[in-house]
C-alpha positions as CSV (number, residue, x, y, z in Angstrom):
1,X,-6.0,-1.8,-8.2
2,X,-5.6,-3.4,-11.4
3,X,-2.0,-3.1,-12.9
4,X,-1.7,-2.7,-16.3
5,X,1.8,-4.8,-16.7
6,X,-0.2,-7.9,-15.3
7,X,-3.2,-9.6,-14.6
8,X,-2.8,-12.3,-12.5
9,X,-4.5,-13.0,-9.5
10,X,-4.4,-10.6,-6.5
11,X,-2.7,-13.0,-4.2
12,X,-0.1,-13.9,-6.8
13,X,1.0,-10.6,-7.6
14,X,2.2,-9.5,-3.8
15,X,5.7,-9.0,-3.3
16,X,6.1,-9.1,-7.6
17,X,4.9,-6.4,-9.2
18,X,7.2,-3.0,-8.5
19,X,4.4,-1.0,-10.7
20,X,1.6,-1.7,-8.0
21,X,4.4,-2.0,-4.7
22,X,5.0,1.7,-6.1
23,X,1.4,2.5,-6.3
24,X,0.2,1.3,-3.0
25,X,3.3,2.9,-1.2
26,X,2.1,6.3,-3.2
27,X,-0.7,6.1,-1.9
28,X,-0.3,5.8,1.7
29,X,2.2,8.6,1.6
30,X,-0.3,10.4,0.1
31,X,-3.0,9.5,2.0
32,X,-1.1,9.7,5.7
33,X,-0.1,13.1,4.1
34,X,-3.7,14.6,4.3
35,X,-4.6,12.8,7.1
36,X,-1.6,15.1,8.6
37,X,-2.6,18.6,7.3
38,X,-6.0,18.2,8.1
39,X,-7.4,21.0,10.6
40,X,-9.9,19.1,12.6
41,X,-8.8,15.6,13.6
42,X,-12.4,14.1,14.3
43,X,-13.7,15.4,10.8
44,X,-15.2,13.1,8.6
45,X,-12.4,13.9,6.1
46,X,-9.9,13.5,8.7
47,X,-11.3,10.2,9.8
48,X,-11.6,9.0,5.9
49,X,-8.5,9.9,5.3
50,X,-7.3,7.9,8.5
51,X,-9.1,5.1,7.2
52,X,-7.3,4.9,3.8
53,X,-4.1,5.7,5.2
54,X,-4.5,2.6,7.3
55,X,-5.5,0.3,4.3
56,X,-3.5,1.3,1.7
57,X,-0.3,1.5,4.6
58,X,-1.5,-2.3,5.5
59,X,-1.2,-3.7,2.1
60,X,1.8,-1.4,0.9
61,X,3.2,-3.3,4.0
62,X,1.8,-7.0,2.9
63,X,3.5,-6.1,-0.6
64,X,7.1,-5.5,1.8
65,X,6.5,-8.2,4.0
66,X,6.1,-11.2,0.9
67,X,9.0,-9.0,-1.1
68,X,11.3,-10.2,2.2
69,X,9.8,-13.3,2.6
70,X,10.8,-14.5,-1.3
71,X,13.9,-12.6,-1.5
72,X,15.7,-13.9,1.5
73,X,14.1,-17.8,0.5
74,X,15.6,-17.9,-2.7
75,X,19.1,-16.1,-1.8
76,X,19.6,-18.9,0.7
């Protein structure tokens, strides 16, 4: 996801940028969402949708994780 706001490097960005914290936390809502209302869980849908939920959830959680991390560094 490119943001718009910046264009630094993907590694610098994590834990910065609120536009793309928002955006990959949007998405895995959105994503575990129709993962959830899906009829058949062993779809291919279903599965996809699984599959995003878990990538977009990882690095919505890497975003968290490196927000902690420099927040609670430079407080103390």
């Amino acid at each position: 996801m490119n943001c718009q706001r910046c264009s630094d490097w993907f590694i610098k960005k994590l834990g910065r940028c609120h536009a793309c914290m928002f955006q990959t936390g949007l998405l895995f809502f959105l994503s575990a969402a129709s993962w959830y209302y899906l009829d058949k869980p062993n779809s291919v849908e279903a599965i996809a949708a699984m599959f995003f939920a878990v990538a977009s959830g990882s690095l919505f959680l890497l975003h968290i994780l490196v927000w902690l991390v420099r927040h609670l560094t430079n407080k103390s």
